[in-house]
Structures are given as structure tokens and as C-alpha cells.
Legacy VTK file of the C-alpha trace (Angstrom):
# vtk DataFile Version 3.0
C-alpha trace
ASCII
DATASET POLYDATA
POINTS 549 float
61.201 5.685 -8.264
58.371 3.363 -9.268
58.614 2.325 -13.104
55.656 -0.810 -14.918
55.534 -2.136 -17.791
52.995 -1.521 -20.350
51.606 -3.858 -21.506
48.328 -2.557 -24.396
46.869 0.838 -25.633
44.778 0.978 -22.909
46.518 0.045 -19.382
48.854 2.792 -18.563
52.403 3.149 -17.973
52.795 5.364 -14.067
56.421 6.861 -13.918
56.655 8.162 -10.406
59.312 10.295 -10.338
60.249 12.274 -6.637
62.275 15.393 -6.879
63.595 17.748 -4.169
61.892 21.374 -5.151
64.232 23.889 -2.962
61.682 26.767 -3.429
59.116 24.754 -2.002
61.760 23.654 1.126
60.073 20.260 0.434
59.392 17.072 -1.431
57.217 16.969 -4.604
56.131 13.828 -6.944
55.377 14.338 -10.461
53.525 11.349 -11.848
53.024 11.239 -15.777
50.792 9.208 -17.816
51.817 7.417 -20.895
50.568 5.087 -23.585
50.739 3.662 -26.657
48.446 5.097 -29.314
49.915 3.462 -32.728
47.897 0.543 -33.344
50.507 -1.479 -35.254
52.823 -0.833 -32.618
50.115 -2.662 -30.362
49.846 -5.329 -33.031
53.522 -5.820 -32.588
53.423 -6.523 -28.735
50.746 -8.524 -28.657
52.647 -11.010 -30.801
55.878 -10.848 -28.429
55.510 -14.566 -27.601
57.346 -15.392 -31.180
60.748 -16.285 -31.257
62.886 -15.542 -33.860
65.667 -17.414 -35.492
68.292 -17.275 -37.542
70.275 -19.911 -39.079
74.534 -19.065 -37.873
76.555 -20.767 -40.699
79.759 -19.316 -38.558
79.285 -21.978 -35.692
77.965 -24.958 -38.317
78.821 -27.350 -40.397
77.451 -29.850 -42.631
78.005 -31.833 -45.742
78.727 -32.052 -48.489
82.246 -30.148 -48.978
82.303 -30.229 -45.152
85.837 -30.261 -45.468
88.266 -28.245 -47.780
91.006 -29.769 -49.487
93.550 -29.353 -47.241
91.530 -30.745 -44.676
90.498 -27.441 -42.462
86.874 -26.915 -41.606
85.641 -23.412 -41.682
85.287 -21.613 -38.678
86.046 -24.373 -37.021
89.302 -26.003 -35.742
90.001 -29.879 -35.084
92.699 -32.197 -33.128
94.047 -35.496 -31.443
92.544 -37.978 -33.600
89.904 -36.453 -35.018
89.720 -37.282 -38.782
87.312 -34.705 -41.156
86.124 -35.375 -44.842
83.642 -33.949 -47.010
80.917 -36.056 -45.860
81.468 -36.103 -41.955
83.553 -35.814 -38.818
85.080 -38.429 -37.186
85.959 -37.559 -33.477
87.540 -40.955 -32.257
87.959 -44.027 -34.665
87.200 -47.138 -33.477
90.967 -48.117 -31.946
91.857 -48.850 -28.915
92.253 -45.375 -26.246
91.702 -42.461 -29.387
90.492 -39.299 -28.616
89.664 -36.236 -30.578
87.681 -32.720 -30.459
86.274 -29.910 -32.721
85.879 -26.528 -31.662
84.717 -23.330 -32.544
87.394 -20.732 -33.494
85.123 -17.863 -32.053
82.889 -17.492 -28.938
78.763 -17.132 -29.861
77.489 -13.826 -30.135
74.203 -14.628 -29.110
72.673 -15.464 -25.964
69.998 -18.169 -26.393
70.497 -20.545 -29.248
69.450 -24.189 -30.059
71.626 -27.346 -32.064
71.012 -30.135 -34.033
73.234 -32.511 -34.081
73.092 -35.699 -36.269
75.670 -38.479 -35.111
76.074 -42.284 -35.324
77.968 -44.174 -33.096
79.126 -48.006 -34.557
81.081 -50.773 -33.350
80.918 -54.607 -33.725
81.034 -55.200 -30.202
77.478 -55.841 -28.101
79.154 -52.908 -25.501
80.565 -50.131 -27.191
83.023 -47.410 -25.326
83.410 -44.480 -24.236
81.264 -41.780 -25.666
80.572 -38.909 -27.447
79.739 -35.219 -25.925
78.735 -31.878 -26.881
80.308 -28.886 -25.039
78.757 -24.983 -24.441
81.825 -23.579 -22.458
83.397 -20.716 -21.633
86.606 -21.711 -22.882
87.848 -24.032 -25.658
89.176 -27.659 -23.981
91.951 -29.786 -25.099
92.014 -32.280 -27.574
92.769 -35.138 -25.473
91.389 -34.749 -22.123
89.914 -37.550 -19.484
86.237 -36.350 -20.121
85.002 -37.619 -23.123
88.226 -36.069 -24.864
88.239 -32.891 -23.712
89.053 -31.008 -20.254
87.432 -31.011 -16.735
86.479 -28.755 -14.815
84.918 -27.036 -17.357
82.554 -23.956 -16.969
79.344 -24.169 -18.564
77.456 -27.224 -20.122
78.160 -30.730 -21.062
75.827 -32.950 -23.091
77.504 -36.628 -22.689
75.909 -39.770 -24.517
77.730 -41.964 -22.748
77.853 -45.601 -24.306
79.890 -47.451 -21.062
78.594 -49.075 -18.380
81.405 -48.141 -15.558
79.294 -48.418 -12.714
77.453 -52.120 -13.764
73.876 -50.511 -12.813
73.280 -51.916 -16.694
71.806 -48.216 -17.190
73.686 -47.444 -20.493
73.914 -46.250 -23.248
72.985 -42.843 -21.155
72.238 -39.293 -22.448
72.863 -36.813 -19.463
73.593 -32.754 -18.877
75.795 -31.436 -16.523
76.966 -28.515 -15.114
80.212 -27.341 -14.002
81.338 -24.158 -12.719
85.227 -24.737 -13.175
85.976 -26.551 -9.657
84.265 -30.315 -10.008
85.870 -33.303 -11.350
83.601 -35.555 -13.262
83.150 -39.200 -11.653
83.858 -41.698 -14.055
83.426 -44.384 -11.537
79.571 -43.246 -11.135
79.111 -42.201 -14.404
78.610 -38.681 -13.432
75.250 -39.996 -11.736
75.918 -37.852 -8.760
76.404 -34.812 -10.864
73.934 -34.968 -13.696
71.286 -32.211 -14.146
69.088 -34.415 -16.184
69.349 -37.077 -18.285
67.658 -40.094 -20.315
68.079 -43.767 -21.263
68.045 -43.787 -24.597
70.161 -46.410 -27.099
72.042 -44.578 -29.625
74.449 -47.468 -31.161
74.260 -49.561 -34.339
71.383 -48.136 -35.502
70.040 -47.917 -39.152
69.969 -44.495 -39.373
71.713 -41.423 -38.063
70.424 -40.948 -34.186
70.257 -37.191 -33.854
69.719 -34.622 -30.999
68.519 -31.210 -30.642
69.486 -28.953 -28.082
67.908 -25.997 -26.811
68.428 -23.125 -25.070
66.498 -20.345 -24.358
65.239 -17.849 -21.899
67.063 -20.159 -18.993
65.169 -23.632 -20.391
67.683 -26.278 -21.236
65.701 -28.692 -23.986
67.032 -31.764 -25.013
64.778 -33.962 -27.819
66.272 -37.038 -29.142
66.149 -39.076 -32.362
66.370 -42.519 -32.161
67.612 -43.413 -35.616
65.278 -46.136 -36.215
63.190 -44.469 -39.067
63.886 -41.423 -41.556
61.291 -39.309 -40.410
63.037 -35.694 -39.528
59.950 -35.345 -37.109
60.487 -38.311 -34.348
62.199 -36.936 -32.063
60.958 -37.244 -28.250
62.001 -35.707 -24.794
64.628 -36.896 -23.298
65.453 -33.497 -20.551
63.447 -30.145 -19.704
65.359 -28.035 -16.952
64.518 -24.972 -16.130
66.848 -22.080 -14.580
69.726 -22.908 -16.144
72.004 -20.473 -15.974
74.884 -20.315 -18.969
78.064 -18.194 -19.511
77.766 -15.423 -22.122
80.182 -15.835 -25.345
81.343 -19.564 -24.994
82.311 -21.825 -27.269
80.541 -24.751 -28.897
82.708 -28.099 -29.030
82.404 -32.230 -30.078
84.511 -34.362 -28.544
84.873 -38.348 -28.203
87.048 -41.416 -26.654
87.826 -44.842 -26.863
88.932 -46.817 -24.436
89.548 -51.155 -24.245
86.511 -50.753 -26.232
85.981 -48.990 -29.111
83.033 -47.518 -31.497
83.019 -45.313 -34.556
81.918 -41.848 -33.874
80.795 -39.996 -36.601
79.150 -36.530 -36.699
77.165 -35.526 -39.855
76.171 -31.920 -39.272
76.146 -29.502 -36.578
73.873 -26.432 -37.467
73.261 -23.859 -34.609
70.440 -21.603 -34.822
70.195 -18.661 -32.556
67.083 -17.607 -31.106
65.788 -14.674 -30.686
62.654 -12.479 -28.951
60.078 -10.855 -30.696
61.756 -7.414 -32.130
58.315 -5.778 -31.652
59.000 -6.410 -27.508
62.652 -5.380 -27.418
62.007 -1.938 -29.175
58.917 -1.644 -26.459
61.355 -2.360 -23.984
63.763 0.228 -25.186
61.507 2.754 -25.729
60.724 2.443 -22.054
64.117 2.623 -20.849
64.460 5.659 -23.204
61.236 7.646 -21.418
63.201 5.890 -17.701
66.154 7.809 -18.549
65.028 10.999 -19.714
63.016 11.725 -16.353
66.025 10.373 -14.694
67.984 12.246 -16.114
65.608 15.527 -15.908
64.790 15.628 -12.798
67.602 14.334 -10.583
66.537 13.425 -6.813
69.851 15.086 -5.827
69.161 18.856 -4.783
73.106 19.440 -5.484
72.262 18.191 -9.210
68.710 19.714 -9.302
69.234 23.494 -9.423
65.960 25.856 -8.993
63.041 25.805 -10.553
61.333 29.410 -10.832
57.055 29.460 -9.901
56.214 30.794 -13.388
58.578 27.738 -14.867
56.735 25.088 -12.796
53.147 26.305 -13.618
54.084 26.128 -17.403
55.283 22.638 -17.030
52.458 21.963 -14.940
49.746 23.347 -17.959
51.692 21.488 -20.725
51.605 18.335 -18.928
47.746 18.708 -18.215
47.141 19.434 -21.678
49.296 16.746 -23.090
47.521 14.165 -20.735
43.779 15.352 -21.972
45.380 15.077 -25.528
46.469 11.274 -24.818
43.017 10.582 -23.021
40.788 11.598 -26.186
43.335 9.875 -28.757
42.732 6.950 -26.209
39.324 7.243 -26.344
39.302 7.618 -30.195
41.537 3.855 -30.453
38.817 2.488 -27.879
36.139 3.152 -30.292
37.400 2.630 -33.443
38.679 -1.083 -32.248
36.300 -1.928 -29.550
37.771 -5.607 -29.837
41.197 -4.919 -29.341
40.352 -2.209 -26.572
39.272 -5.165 -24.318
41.404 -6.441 -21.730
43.879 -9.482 -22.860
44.915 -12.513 -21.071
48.704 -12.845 -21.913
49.006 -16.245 -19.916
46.785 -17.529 -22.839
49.657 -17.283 -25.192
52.038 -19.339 -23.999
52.603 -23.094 -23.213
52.470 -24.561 -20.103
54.228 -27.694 -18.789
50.700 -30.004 -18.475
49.991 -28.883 -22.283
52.964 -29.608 -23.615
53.357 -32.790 -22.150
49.498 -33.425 -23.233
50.888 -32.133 -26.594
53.206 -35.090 -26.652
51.091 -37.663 -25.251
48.081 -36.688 -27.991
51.230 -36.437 -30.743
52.325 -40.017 -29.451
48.687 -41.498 -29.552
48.412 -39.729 -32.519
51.466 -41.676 -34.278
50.070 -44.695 -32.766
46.483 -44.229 -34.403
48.068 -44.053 -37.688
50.116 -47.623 -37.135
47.039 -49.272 -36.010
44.874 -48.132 -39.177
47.575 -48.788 -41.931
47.642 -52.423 -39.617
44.284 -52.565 -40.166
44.246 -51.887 -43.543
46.963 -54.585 -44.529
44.483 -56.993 -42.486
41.339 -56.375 -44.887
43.536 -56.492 -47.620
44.711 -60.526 -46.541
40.867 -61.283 -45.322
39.637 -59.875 -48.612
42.527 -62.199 -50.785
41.305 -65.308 -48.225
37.914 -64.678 -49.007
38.487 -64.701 -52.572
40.621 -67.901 -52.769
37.454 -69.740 -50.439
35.512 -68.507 -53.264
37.285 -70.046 -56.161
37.594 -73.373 -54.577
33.867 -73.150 -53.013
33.105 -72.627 -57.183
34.686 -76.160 -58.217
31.810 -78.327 -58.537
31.622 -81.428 -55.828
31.157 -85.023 -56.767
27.140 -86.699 -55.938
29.045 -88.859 -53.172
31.075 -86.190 -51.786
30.085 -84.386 -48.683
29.096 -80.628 -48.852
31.383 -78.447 -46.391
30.150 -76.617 -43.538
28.958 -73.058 -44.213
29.153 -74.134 -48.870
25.610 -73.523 -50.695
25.472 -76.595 -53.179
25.420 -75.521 -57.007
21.742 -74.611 -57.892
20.352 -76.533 -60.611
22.086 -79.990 -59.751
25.467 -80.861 -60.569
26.479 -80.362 -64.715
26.333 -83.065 -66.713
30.320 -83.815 -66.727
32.754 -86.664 -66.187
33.060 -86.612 -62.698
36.531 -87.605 -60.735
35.732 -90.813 -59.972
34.929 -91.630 -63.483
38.191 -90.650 -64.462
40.178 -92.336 -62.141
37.971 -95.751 -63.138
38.937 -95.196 -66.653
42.770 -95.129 -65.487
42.408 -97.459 -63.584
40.702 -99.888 -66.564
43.778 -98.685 -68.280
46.427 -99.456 -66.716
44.903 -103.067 -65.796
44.381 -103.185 -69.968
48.415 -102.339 -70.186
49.536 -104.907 -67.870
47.234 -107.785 -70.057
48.701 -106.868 -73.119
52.297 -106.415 -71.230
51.949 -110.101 -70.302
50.077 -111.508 -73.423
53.253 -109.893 -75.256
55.315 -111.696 -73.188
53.644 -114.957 -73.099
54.032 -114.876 -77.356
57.579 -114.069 -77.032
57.965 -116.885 -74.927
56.049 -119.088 -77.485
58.332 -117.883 -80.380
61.307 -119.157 -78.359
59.978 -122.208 -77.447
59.062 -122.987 -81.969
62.828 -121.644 -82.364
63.991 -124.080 -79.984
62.785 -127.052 -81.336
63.217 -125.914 -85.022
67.080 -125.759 -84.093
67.085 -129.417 -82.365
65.266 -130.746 -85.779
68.254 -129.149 -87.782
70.540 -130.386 -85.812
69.468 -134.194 -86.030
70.844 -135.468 -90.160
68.929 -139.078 -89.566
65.238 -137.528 -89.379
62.899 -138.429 -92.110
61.408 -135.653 -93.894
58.141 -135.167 -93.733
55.148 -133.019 -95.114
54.659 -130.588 -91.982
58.156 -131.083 -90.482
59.607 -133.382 -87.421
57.372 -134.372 -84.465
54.514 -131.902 -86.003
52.401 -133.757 -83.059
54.708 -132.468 -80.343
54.226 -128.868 -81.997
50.518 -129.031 -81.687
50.408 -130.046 -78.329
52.812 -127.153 -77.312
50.819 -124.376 -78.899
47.431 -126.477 -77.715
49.546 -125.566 -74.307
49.968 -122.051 -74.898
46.306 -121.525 -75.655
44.810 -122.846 -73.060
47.266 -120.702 -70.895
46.261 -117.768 -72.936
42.613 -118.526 -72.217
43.263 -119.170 -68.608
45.528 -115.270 -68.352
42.259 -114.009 -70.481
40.146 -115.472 -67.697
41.644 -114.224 -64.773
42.076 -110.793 -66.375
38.065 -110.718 -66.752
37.538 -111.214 -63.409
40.014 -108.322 -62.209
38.010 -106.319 -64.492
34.276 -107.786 -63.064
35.546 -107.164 -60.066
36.258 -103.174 -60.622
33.388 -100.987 -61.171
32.183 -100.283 -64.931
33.906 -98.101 -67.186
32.254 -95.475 -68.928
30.037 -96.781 -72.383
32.859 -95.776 -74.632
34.812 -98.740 -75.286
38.199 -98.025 -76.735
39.067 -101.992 -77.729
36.992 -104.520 -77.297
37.656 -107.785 -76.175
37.179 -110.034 -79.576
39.659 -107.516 -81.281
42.285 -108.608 -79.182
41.084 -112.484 -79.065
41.762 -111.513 -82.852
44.887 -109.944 -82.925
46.165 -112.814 -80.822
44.931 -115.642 -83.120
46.354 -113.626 -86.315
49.509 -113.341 -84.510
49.392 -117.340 -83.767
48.282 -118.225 -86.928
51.394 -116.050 -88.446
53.925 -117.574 -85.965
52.793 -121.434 -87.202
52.677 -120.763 -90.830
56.193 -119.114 -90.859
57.282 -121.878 -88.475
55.771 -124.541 -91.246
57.556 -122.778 -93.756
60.991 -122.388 -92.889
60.602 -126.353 -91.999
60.089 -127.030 -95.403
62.745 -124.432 -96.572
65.251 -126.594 -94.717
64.254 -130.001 -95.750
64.281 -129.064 -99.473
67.720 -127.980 -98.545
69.249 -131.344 -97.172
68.103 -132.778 -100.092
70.931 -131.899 -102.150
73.429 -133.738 -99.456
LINES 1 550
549 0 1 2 3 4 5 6 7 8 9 10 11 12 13 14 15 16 17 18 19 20 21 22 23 24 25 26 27 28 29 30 31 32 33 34 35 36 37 38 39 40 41 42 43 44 45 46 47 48 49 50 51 52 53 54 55 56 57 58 59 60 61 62 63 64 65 66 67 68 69 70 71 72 73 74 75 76 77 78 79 80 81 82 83 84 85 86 87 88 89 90 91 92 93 94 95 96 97 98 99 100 101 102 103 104 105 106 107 108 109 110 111 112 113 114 115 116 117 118 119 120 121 122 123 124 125 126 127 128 129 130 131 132 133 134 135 136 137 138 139 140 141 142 143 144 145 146 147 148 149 150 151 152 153 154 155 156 157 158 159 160 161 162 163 164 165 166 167 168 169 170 171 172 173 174 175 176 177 178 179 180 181 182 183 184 185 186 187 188 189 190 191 192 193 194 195 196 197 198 199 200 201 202 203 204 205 206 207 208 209 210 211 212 213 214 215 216 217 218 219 220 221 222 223 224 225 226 227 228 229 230 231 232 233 234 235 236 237 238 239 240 241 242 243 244 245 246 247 248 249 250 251 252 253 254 255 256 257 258 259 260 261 262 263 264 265 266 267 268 269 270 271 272 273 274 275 276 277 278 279 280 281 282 283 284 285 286 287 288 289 290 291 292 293 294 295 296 297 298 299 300 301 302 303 304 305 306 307 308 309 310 311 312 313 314 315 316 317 318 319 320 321 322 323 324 325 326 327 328 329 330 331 332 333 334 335 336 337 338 339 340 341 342 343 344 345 346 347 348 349 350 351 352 353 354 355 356 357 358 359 360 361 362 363 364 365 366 367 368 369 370 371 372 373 374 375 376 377 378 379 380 381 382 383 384 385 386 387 388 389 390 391 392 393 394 395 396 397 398 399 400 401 402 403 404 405 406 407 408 409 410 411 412 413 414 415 416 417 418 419 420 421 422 423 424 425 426 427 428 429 430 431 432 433 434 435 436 437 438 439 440 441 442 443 444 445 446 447 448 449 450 451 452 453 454 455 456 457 458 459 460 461 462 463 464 465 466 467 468 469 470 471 472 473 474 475 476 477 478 479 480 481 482 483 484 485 486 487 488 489 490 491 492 493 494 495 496 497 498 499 500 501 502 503 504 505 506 507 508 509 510 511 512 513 514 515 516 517 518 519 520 521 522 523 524 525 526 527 528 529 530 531 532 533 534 535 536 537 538 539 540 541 542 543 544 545 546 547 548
């Protein structure tokens, strides 16, 4: 019995089907012609490369609520030291030797299916320990077993991201797959190198974000794309596995599990949604409509000649005519579809619809490059923005105007039209510089008069102090007085001299003269003048006093 697929409205479907005829003492093959006329229905297969999903809350969980109030998760059942709350699951606290699981309470009910998981493993340590795993079994494990924290010799699929370095190749933390078929012990002293179907180097600890994984599996591809955790984008995730013929139990269980050992890390699971997959409904009712027309001529027209019965001349020759007409009638309607949709009539390429390995890896690299272009431009983009603020700043300070001695800089246009008629810096640091050399004169000609007054208070206090002196019209040894203050002046005039020449010796200030040189000369005489007539006067205050002695 020969049975192909069809595959459009016009290839057709041959169902050889050979019968024993015992009027005929021999063999006879009946060979009928089918095909699909409904143009929608056609529509529908040609878009059987879709897949189909459908979110299973029964096999998820996620926050917030994750967790009722007495602590149960639904459909889903927890134990050793696993810890749940609202917000997440923690499999194995970060103690010394924990371990803990979570598994579903009922086995899938789908076939192909694909899991994200969102995780973050912490610990204060450089080397964190032992792991975290995700288990597709057929069986629940235990709650504190030696692999990861659940049982070996499991059948069906382990995802480990182990965080231990136990064989010091300093290749961890490690994401791996393996396969078990219920008679292998896992090697902890290799790190399961020996058994791994695939796996990645990838670090998931102490990261800033929640690392996250997505597992897929469908039509006997095992996927595995990673997150790192290093930004918030819900779209970079990159390969970390592709294996192909893998080959899964039916109705297992999904399960978490984790361990501590010296070491010891945080592990934390956010959410866990599963998301069974599906084929294109159009190709499964193609597919059973095929096994339908299979088992009707099967079941019609047995090849056994104890099951067959006879078949009367008149009986076969009346099958015969219906099946010839019933063939011309699918020919025209054939030809009618043809020319009514000439473009769909034409032959398809199928292999055109689906992915193959070298595009989907040129996918990636293009996405990657892609990513990279878009780093490189906002880069860019940040570096015109600091040129343009440098260029901006040279501006403003190539704007100041430059003094006549001062060199022009390399690459600066001097100021058209001259330089403006302004004070210039060097004029202003002359003119505080004439300054402060005017402060210090008047700082010592102040002090030089103070030093005069003390000297007339001195010797008015040794004439008061002497009861045989004669009085006398100007006061006691008015001679010596004279020749004091004759003293002081010519000291005066020799300070006045040498501050001249400091000021000669500077360069000229500016035509404004704040004071001049006679109105100090003056102040200094009226100040002199002052000092000797008060001196005069309190002399002859004092001798008209010892008068009345």
C-alpha cells in the first residue's frame, strides 16, 4: 500500500490500494486520485510553518501573589529548604550544605513546549557554590538529592548552571544539558563534562539584574538562549545550545532545584512561565483528513481474501463508472482553481519557508552587528556633542581681546579694526602696583610722625619733671626742639626722596592722578605745624601753672 502526502491544489495525492478479486482468480490495483479543491483550505497549508502557542498558567508561576498565605504555590509543590513568598522562590539560601526543589503537581499535557526562566544567583564570595538546575523528567525527584538537589539517574533532561569549579579547569560558572535515561550517575568530579549534550560559558552571579534563560523545545530541537543580566532589555538574550534530535519522554514533570555546599549563594527564582507550542492547526486537520481517506480504503477493501468477500461484475463496473466520473469531475474543478488563481496554481518551494542553520546564525551575527552599530552612533553622537562644547569654550576665550605686546596664538584671527580703545592689563596692574607703593609711603610717613610725637612727649615730660628750670617764652631748651624736628624733616625729605625714585624707576601711571605729590608735602607740614603749636602750648599751660607754687 503506497500512501503521499499532498502537499497544494494541484499535485495529487496516489492511494494505491491492492486487493485480492476472487472472481477474477487474481490480483487487481485500484489507484484513486484526490485533491484539494477549497482554496482556503490551501491557504491554510501553505502557512503550516507557524507555530502556535499558548501560555499554560497550570505549570507557571510568577509574581506578585506568587505565594498564598499559607505559603502553598498553585499547582505547584515545594520542599527541603526551599523558602516561597509573594515575590519569588528561594531554592537554597545562602548557608552552608541547603538544598531545596519545586515541582510540578501534574505531568505536561503537551508535547513540545518552551520556558522562561528568570533567576539570580548572589553571594559575597568571589566563587559561589553549587548551582541551580532546571529538570524535564519523567518523574518528580526528591527534595534533597546529590544533583543539584534533586535525584540521579533521572530520565529525561537536566539544564544545570553550575557555579563550582570541581574540576579546577577555571571553566565556571557553566550552563550545560544533559541527558539521562535512568541508569548514569552524574560526575561531580568532572563536572558532568563527560556527559554534557551541550553547554556554554556564561557568568550568571552578582549581576545587576535578573540573568534569565529560555528553553525550548520543539519538534526534537533543544534551544537554550541566555540573558546575561547586565541590562533591562527583555530582548538580549544570545545562544548558548542548539541540539538537534533530542528525544524527550511524553508527560514529565517540570522541576527547580538548588544546593549549597562549603560555599554558598542565594538562589532566587522570579518566574517560571511555560508556553506550549504547537503546529499549525491548518496541517494537523490536513493530516487527519488523510488518515481519514487511509482508513476508509483500508478498511474497504481489505487485502485479506478471508475479509474481502465477492464482488459481483455488474458491482465492479458501477464502481468502476462512478470513480471515472468523479475523477473527470475533480480534473475540471482543478482546472477551474488553475485559472481563476493562476498565481497560486504555480508550483511552491516549501524549503523557502523555513530557517536554516547558516541564516539563523547570519540572523544573529547581522542582529549582533546590528546592536553594535547602534553603540557606536549614540558614541558618536556624545563625541560631537563634547567637540561642539570645546569648540565653543575656544571661542569665548579666542573673543577676549589680547594685549599690543602679547603674542597672537597659533590658528587665532586678530580682532579686525585694531584693538578697542580700553585699559589694557598691564595698565591695571601698573596702577596697583603705584598703589600699593603709595600705601607703604604713607604707612611709613605715619609712622615716622608717630615717632616724632613721642619723641616732643618725651622731652615735654623731662621739662616737667625738672622744678629749678627758668621759665621761658617758648618753653625749656626750645633750641634742642628745633634741631629735633630740623632732624625729622630732613629724614622726611630723604624717605620722600627715595620713594620718588621707586616710583621713576616703575613705568608711568595712567594721566589720572588720584593725589598729587604737593598735597601730601601739605598734609605733612599742616600736620607738623599742628604737632609744634600744641607742643608750644601745653608748655606754656604748665609754666603758668608752677607759678602759683
Amino acid at each position: 500500500m503506497e500512501f503521499v502526502k499532498l502537499l497544494g491544489p494541484t499535485d495529487v495525492q496516489t492511494v494505491s490500494v491492492t486487493t485480492w478479486n476472487p472472481a477474477y482468480k487474481h490480483k487487481t490495483a485500484l489507484e484513486t486520485n484526490l485533491s484539494v479543491i477549497s482554496s482556503a483550505h490551501y491557504a491554510d497549508v501553505k502557512a503550516n510553518n507557524i507555530v502556535h502557542r499558548r501560555f499554560e498558567y497550570k505549570y507557571s508561576f510568577k509574581p506578585p501573589y506568587l505565594a498564598q498565605k499559607d505559603g502553598s504555590v498553585p499547582f505547584w509543590e515545594y520542599g527541603g529548604n526551599c523558602i516561597a513568598s509573594s515575590e519569588n522562590v528561594r531554592l537554597a539560601p545562602s548557608l552552608r550544605s541547603q538544598k531545596g526543589a519545586i515541582w510540578t503537581k501534574v505531568p505536561i499535557d503537551f508535547d513540545y513546549w518552551e520556558v522562561d526562566i528568570a533567576f539570580r544567583v548572589t553571594g559575597r564570595g568571589r566563587v559561589g557554590a553549587d548551582g541551580l538546575a532546571f529538570w524535564y523528567t519523567q518523574s518528580k525527584g526528591s527534595y534533597d538529592g546529590d544533583v543539584f538537589g534533586s535525584s540521579d539517574k533521572w530520565v529525561g533532561l537536566g539544564v544545570f548552571f553550575d557555579s563550582f569549579d570541581n574540576d579546577n579547569k577555571h571553566n565556571n560558572p557553566y550552563i550545560m544539558g544533559v541527558l539521562n535515561d535512568g541508569t548514569k550517575v552524574f560526575d561531580h568530579k568532572q563536572d558532568g563534562t563527560t556527559q554534557l549534550l551541550a553547554g556554554c560559558l556564561r557568568d550568571f552571579r552578582n549581576k545587576p539584574f535578573p540573568t534569565r534563560a529560555k528553553i525550548e523545545y520543539f519538534n526534537n530541537v533543544l534551544t537554550l538562549l541566555f540573558h546575561n543580566g547586565m541590562t533591562n532589555n527583555d530582548k538580549d538574550y544570545e545562544m548558548c545550545f542548539r541540539v538537534e534530535n533530542v528525544a524527550l519522554p511524553k508527560g514529565g514533570y517540570f522541576g527547580l532545584s538548588a544546593a549549597t555546599g562549603g560555599l554558598a549563594d542565594d538562589h532566587d527564582v522570579f518566574h517560571f512561565l511555560t508556553t506550549s507550542l504547537h503546529s499549525d492547526p491548518a496541517q494537523q486537520g490536513t493530516s487527519k483528513l488523510y488518515k481519514d481517506v487511509f482508513h476508509f480504503l483500508t478498511t474497504s477493501l481489505h487485502s485479506d481474501p478471508a475479509q474481502q468477500g465477492t464482488m459481483p461484475g455488474e458491482d465492479s463496473q458501477k464502481l468502476s463508472q462512478e470513480y471515472l466520473e468523479y475523477q473527470q469531475k475533480l480534473e475540471q474543478q482543478k482546472q477551474d482553481y488553475r485559472k481563476e488563481h493562476p498565481d497560486e496554481a504555480k508550483e511552491q518551494n516549501y524549503d523557502e519557508w523555513f530557517e536554516s542553520d547558516n541564516q539563523r546564525e547570519l540572523r544573529q551575527i547581522f542582529q549582533g552587528q546590528s546592536q553594535m552599530f547602534e553603540v557606536l552612533k549614540d558614541l558618536s553622537r556624545k563625541l560631537d556633542e563634547v567637540i561642539g562644547r570645546q569648540e565653543r569654550t575656544l571661542s569665548l576665550v579666542s573673543s577676549q581681546p589680547l594685549a599690543p605686546g602679547q603674542p597672537i596664538p597659533q590658528g587665532q584671527v586678530p580682532p579686525q579694526g585694531g584693538y578697542p580703545d580700553t585699559i589694557r592689563r598691564n595698565e591695571v596692574e601698573t596702577i596697583l602696583n603705584n598703589q600699593n607703593t603709595i600705601s607703604s609711603a604713607a604707612r611709613e610717613i605715619r609712622q615716622f610722625v608717630l615717632e616724632l610725637k613721642t619723641r616732643a612727649d618725651t622731652i615735654i615730660n623731662n621739662q616737667a619733671k625738672q622744678p629749678t628750670a627758668q621759665v621761658q617764652a617758648v618753653g625749656y631748651d626750645t633750641q634742642s626742639l628745633i634741631s629735633e624736628l630740623r632732624d625729622g624733616m630732613n629724614s622726611l625729605k630723604q624717605n620722600y626722596g627715595h620713594v620718588v625714585q621707586k616710583l621713576t624707576e616703575k613705568q608711568t601711571c595712567p594721566t589720572t592722578n588720584y593725589v598729587s605729590v604737593s598735597m601730601v608735602l601739605g598734609i605733612a607740614a599742616l600736620q607738623l605745624v599742628i604737632l609744634l603749636g600744641y607742643s608750644m602750648y601745653r608748655d606754656s599751660k604748665e609754666n603758668q601753672a608752677k607759678k602759683f607754687y
